[in-house]
C-alpha positions in Angstrom: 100.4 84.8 100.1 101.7 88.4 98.8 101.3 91.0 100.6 101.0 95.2 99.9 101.2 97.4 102.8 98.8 100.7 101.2 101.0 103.1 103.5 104.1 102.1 102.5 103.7 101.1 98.8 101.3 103.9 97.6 102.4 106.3 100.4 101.9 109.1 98.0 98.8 108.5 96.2 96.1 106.3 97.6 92.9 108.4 96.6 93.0 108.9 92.8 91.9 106.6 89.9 95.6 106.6 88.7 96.5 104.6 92.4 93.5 102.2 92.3 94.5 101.3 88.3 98.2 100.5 90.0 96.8 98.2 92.4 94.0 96.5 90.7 97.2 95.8 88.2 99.1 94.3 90.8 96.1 92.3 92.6 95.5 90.7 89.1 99.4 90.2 88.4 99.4 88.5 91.8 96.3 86.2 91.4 96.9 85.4 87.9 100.3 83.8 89.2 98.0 81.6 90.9 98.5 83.3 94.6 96.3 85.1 97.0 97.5 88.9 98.3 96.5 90.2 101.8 95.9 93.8 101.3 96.9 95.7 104.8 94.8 99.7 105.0 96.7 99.9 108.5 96.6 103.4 109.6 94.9 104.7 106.5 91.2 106.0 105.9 90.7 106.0 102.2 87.1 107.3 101.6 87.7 108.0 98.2 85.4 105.9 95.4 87.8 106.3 92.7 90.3 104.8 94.5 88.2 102.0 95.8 86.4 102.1 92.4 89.5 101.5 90.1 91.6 99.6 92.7 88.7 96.9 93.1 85.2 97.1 91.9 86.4 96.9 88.4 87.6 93.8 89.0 84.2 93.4 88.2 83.9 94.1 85.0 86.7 91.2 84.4 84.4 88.9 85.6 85.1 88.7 89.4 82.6 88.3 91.6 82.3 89.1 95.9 83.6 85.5 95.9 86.6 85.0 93.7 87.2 88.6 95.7 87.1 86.8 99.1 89.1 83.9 98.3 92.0 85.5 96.3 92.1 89.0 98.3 92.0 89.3 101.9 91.4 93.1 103.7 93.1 93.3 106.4 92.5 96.6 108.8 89.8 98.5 106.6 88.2 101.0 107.9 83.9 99.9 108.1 82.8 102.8 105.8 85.8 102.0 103.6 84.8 98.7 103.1 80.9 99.6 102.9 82.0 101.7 99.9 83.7 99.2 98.7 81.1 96.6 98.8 78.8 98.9 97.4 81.1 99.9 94.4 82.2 96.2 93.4 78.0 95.3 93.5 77.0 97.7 91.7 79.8 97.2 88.6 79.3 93.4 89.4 75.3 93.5 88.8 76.3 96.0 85.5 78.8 93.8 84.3 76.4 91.0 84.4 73.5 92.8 82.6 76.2 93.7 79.8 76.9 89.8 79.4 73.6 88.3 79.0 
């Protein structure tokens, strides 16, 4: 399992659109090698949708769904509300995303 530490590899930037694109580019490098990633948010509060947007609801619009997300991507010390916007984010572009296909 790979692992990225948000403090320490996007120390600088872990709100914008521009840091979520970086990870959600390195969570699909990872998985597409066939391994899981624990993501670690110790001792960060993100509370920002783009980040949480681009980083990992739009894995929904590639066709991942809140299981391929739990079984290739594990959250390790997310804040609640973090996680409630990110569950609400990756539903909302999942259910789009699946309208769109049909």
């Amino acid at each position: 399992m790979k692992r990225i530490v948000l403090k320490k590899e996007f120390k600088d930037d872990h709100i914008t659109r521009a840091a979520g694109e970086r990870l959600r580019h390195a969570i699909l490098a990872i998985t597409n090698a066939g391994d899981k990633i624990e993501i670690d948010f110790d001792g960060l509060k993100i509370a920002s949708t783009s980040f949480l947007d681009e980083g990992f609801a739009k894995l929904a619009d590639e066709g991942w769904t809140f299981d391929k997300l739990a079984s290739f991507v594990t959250l390790k010390n997310i804040y609640p509300m973090d996680k409630e916007i990110l569950d609400d984010l990756f539903s909302r572009r999942a259910s789009r995303s699946s309208k769109k296909r049909r």
